[in-house]
KENU-128709 format. One record per atom (N, C-alpha, C): residue number from 1; residue in one letter; atom name; x, y, z. Coordinates in Angstrom, 1 decimal, always signed. Example, Ala and Ser with C-alpha at 12.3 -4.5 7.8 and 13.67 -1.06 7.14 Angstrom:
2
nr,rest,atom,xx,yy,zz
1,A,N,+13.2,-5.7,+7.8 $
1,A,CA,+12.3,-4.5,+7.8 $
1,A,C,+13.2,-3.3,+7.8 $
2,S,N,+12.8,-2.2,+7.1 $
2,S,CA,+13.7,-1.1,+7.1 $
2,S,C,+12.9,+0.0,+7.9 $
END
This chain:
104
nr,rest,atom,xx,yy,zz
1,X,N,-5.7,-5.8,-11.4 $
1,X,CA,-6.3,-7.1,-11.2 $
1,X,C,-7.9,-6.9,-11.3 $
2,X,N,-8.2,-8.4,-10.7 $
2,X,CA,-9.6,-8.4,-10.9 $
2,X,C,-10.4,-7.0,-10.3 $
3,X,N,-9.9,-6.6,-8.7 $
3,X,CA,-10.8,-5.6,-7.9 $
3,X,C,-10.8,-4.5,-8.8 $
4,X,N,-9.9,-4.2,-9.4 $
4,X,CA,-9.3,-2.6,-9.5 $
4,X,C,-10.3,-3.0,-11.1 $
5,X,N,-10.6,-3.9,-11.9 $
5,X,CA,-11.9,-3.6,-12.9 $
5,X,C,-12.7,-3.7,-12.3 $
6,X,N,-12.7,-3.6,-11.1 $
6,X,CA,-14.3,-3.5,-10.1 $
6,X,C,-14.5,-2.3,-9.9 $
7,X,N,-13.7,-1.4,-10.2 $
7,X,CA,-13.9,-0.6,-9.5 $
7,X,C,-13.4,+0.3,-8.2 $
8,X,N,-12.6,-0.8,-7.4 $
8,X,CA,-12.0,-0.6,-6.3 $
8,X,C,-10.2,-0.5,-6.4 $
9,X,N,-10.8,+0.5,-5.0 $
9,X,CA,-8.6,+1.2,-4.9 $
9,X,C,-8.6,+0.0,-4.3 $
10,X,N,-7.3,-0.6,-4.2 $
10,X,CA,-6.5,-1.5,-3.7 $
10,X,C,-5.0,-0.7,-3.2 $
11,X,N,-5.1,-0.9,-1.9 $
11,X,CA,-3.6,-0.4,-0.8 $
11,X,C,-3.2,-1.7,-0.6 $
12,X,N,-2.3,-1.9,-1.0 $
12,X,CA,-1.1,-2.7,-1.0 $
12,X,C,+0.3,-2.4,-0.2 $
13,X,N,+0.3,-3.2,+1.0 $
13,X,CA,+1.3,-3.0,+2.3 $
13,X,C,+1.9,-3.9,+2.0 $
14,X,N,+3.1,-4.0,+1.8 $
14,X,CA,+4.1,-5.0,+2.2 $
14,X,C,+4.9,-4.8,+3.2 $
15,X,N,+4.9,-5.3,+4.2 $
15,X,CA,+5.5,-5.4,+5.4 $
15,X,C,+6.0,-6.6,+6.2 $
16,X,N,+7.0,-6.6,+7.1 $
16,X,CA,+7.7,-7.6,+8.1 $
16,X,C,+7.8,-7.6,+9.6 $
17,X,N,+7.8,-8.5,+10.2 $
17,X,CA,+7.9,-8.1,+11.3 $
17,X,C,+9.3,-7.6,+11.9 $
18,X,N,+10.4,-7.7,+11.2 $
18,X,CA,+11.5,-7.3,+11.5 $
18,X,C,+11.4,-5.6,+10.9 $
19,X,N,+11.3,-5.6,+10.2 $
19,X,CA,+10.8,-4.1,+9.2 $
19,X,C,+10.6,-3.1,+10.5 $
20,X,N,+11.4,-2.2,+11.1 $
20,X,CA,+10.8,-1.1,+12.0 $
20,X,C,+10.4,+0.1,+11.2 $
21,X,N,+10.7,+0.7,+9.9 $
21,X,CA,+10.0,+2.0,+9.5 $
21,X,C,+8.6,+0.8,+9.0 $
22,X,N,+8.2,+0.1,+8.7 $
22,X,CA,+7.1,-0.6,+8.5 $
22,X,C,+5.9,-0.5,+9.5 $
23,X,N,+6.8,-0.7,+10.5 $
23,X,CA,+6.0,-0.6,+12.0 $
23,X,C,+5.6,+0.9,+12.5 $
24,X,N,+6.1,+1.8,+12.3 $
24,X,CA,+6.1,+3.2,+12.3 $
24,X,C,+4.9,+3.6,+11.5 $
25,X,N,+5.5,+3.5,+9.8 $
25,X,CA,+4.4,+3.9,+9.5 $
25,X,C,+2.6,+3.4,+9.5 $
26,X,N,+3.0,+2.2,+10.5 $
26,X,CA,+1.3,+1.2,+10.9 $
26,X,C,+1.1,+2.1,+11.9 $
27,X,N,+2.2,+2.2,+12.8 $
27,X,CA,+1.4,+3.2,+14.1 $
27,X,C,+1.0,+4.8,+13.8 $
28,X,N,+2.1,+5.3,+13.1 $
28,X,CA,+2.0,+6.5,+12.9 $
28,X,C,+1.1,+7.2,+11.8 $
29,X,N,+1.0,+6.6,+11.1 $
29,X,CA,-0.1,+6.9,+9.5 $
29,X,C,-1.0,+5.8,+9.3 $
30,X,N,-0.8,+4.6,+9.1 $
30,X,CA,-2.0,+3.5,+8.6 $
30,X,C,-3.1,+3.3,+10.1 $
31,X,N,-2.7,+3.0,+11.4 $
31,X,CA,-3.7,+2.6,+12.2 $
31,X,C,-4.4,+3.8,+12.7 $
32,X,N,-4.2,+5.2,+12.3 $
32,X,CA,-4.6,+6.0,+12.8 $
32,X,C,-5.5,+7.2,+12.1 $
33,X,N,-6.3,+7.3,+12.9 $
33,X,CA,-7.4,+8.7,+11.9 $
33,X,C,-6.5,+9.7,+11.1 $
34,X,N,-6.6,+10.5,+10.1 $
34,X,CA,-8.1,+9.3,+9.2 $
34,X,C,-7.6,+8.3,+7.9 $
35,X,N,-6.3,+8.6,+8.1 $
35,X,CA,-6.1,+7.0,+7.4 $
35,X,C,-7.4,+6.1,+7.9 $
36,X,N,-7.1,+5.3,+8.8 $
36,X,CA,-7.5,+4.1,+9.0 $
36,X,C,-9.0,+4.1,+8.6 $
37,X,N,-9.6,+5.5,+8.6 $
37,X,CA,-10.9,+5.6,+8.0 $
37,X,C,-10.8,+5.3,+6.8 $
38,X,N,-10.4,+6.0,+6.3 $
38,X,CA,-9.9,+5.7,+4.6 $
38,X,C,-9.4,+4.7,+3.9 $
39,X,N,-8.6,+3.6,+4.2 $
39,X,CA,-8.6,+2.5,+4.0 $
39,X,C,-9.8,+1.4,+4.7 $
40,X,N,-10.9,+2.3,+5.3 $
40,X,CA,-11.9,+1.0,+6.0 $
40,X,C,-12.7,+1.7,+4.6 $
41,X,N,-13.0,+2.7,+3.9 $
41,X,CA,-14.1,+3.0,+3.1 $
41,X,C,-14.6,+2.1,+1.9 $
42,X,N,-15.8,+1.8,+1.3 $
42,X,CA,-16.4,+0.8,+1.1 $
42,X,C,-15.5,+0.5,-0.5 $
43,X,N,-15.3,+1.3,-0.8 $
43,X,CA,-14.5,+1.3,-2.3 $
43,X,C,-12.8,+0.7,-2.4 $
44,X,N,-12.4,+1.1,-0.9 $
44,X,CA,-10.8,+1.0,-1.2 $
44,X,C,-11.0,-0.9,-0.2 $
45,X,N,-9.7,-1.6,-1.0 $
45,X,CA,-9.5,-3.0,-0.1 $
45,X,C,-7.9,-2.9,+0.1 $
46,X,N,-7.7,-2.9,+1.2 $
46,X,CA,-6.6,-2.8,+2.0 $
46,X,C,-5.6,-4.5,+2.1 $
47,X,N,-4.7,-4.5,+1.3 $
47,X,CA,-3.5,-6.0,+1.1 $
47,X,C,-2.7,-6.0,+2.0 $
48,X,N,-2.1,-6.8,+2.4 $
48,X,CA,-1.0,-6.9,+3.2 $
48,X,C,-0.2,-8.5,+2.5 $
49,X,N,+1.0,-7.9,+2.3 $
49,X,CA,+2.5,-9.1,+2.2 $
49,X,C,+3.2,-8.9,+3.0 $
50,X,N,+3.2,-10.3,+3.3 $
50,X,CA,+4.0,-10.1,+4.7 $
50,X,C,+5.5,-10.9,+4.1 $
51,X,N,+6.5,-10.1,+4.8 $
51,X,CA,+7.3,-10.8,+4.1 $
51,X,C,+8.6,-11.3,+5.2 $
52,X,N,+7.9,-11.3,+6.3 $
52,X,CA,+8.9,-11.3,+7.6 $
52,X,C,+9.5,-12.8,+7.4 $
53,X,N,+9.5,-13.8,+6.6 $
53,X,CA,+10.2,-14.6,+6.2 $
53,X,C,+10.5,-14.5,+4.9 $
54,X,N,+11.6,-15.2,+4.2 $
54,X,CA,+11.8,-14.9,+3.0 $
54,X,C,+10.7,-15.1,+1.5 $
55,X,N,+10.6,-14.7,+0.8 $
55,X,CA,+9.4,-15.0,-0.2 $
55,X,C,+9.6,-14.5,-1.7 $
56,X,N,+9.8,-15.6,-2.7 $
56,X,CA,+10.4,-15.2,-3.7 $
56,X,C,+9.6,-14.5,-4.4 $
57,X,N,+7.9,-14.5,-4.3 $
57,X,CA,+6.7,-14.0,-5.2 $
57,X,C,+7.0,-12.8,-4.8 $
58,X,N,+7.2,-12.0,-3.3 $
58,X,CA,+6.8,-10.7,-2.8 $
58,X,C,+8.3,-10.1,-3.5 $
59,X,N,+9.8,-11.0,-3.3 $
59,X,CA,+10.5,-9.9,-3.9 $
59,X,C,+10.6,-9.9,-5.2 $
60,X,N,+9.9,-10.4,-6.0 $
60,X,CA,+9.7,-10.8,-7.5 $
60,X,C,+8.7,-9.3,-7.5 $
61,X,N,+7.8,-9.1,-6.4 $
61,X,CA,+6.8,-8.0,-6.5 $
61,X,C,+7.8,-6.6,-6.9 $
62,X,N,+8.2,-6.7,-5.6 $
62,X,CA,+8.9,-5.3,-5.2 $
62,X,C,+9.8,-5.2,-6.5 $
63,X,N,+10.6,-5.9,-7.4 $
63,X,CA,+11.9,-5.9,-8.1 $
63,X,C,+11.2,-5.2,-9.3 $
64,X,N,+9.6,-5.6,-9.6 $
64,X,CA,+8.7,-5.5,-10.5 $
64,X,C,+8.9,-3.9,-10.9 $
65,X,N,+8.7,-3.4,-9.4 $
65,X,CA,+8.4,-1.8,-9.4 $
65,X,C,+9.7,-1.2,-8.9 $
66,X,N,+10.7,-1.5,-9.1 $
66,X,CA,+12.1,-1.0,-8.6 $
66,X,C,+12.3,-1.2,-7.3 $
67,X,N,+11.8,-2.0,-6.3 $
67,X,CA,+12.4,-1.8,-5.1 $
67,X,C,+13.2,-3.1,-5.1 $
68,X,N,+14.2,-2.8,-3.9 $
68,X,CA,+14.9,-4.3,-3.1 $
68,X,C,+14.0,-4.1,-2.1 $
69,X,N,+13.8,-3.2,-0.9 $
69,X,CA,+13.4,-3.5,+0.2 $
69,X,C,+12.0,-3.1,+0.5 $
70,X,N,+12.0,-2.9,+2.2 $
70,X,CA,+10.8,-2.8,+2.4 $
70,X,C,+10.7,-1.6,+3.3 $
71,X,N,+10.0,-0.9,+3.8 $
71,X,CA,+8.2,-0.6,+3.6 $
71,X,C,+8.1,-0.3,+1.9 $
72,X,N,+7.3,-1.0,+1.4 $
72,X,CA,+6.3,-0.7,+0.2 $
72,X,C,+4.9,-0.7,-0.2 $
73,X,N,+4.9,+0.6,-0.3 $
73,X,CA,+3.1,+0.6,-0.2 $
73,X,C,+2.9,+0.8,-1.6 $
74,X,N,+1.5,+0.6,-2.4 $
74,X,CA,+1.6,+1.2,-3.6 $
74,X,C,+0.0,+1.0,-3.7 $
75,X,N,-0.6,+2.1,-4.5 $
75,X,CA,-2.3,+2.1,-4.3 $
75,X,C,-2.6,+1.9,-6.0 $
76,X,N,-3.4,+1.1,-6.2 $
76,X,CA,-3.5,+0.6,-7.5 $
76,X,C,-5.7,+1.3,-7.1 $
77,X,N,-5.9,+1.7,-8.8 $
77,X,CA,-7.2,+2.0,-9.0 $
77,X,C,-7.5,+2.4,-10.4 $
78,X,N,-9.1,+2.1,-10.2 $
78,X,CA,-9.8,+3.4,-12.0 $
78,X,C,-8.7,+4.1,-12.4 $
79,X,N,-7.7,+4.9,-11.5 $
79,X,CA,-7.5,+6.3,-12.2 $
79,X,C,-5.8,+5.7,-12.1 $
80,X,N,-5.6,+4.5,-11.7 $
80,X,CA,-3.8,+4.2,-11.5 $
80,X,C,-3.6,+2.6,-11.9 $
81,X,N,-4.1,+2.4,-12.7 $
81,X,CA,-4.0,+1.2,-12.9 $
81,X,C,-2.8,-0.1,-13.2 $
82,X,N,-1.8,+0.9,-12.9 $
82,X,CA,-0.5,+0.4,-12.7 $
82,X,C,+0.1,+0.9,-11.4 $
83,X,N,-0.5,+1.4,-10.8 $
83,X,CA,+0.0,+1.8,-9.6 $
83,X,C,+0.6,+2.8,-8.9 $
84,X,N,+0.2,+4.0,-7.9 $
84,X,CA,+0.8,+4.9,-7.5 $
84,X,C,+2.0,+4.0,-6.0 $
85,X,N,+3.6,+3.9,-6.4 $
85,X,CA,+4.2,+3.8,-5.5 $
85,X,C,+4.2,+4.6,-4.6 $
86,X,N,+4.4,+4.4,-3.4 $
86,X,CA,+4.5,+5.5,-2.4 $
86,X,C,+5.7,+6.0,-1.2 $
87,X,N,+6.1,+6.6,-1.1 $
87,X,CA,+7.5,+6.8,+0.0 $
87,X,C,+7.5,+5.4,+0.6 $
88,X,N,+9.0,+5.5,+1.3 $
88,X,CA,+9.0,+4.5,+2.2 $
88,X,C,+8.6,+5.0,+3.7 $
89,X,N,+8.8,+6.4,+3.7 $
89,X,CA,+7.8,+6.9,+4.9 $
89,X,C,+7.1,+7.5,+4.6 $
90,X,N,+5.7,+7.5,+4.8 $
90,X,CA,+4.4,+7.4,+4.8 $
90,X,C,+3.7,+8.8,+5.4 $
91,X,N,+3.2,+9.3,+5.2 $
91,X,CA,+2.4,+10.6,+6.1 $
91,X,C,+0.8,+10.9,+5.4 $
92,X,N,-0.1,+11.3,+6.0 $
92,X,CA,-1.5,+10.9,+5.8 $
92,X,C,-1.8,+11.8,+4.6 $
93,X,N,-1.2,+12.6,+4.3 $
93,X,CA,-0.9,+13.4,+2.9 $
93,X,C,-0.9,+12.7,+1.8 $
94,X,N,+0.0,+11.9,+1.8 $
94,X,CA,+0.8,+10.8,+0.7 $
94,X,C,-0.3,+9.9,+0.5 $
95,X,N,-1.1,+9.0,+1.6 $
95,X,CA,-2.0,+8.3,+1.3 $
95,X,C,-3.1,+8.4,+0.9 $
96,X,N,-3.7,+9.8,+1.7 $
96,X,CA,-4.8,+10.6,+0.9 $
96,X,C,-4.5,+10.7,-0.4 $
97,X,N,-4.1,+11.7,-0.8 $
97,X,CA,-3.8,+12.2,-2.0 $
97,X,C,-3.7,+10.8,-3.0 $
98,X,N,-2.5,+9.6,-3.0 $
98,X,CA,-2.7,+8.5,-3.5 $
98,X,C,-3.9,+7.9,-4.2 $
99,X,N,-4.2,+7.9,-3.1 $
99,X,CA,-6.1,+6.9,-3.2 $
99,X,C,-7.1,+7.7,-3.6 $
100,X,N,-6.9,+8.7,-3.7 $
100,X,CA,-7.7,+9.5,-4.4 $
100,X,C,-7.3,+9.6,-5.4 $
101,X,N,-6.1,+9.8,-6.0 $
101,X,CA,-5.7,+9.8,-7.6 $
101,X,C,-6.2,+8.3,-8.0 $
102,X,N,-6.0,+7.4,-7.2 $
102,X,CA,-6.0,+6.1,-7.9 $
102,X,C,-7.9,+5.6,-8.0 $
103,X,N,-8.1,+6.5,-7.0 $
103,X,CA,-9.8,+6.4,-7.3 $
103,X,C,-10.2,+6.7,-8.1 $
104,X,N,-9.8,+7.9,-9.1 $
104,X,CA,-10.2,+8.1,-10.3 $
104,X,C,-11.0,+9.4,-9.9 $
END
C-alpha cells in the first residue's frame, strides 16, 4: 500500500478478543521489550484487525494469504512487499528478523 511506497514496515495484527494465543502473543512478545520498542520505531507502523466480531473484509484478508483463522500477523515493507506471514505463535526472533527483512 500507500505506507509501504513510503517507505515504511507495516505489522499487521489481526486479532480478537476471544482469540487466547492472540492474547499470549500481546503479552508475551508484542507488549514487551524489545518488541514493543521495535514496533514504536519511527519507520515501522503497527495495524491492528480486530476481528472479535464477525467481518467479511478481515476473513477475505486472511483467505488472501491462506489462513482461516486467527493470530495473524504479517509484516509488509521495501524489502517484502507482499508480505512476510508470520507463525501463529510469535517469539521476538520471528518479529525481529521479519521487520528487518521487510525493511529492506
Amino acid at each position: 500500500g500507500a505506507l509501504v511506497s513510503d517507505g515504511k514496515t507495516v505489522f499487521v495484527d489481526v486479532t480478537a478478543d476471544w482469540c487466547l494465543s492472540c492474547k499470549a502473543n500481546k503479552a508475551l512478545v508484542l507488549d514487551r521489550m524489545p518488541v514493543s520498542q521495535l514496533l514504536a520505531a519511527e519507520h515501522v507502523v503497527a495495524m491492528q484487525g480486530d476481528w472479535t466480531r464477525p467481518d467479511e473484509t478481515i476473513l477475505a484478508y486472511l483467505q488472501s494469504h491462506g489462513r482461516i483463522g486467527i493470530p495473524f500477523n504479517i509484516v509488509y515493507g521495501p524489502g517484502a512487499p507482499k508480505g512476510i506471514a508470520l507463525p501463529e505463535l510469535l517469539t521476538p526472533a520471528v518479529v525481529r528478523d521479519a521487520v528487518e527483512q521487510a525493511s529492506g
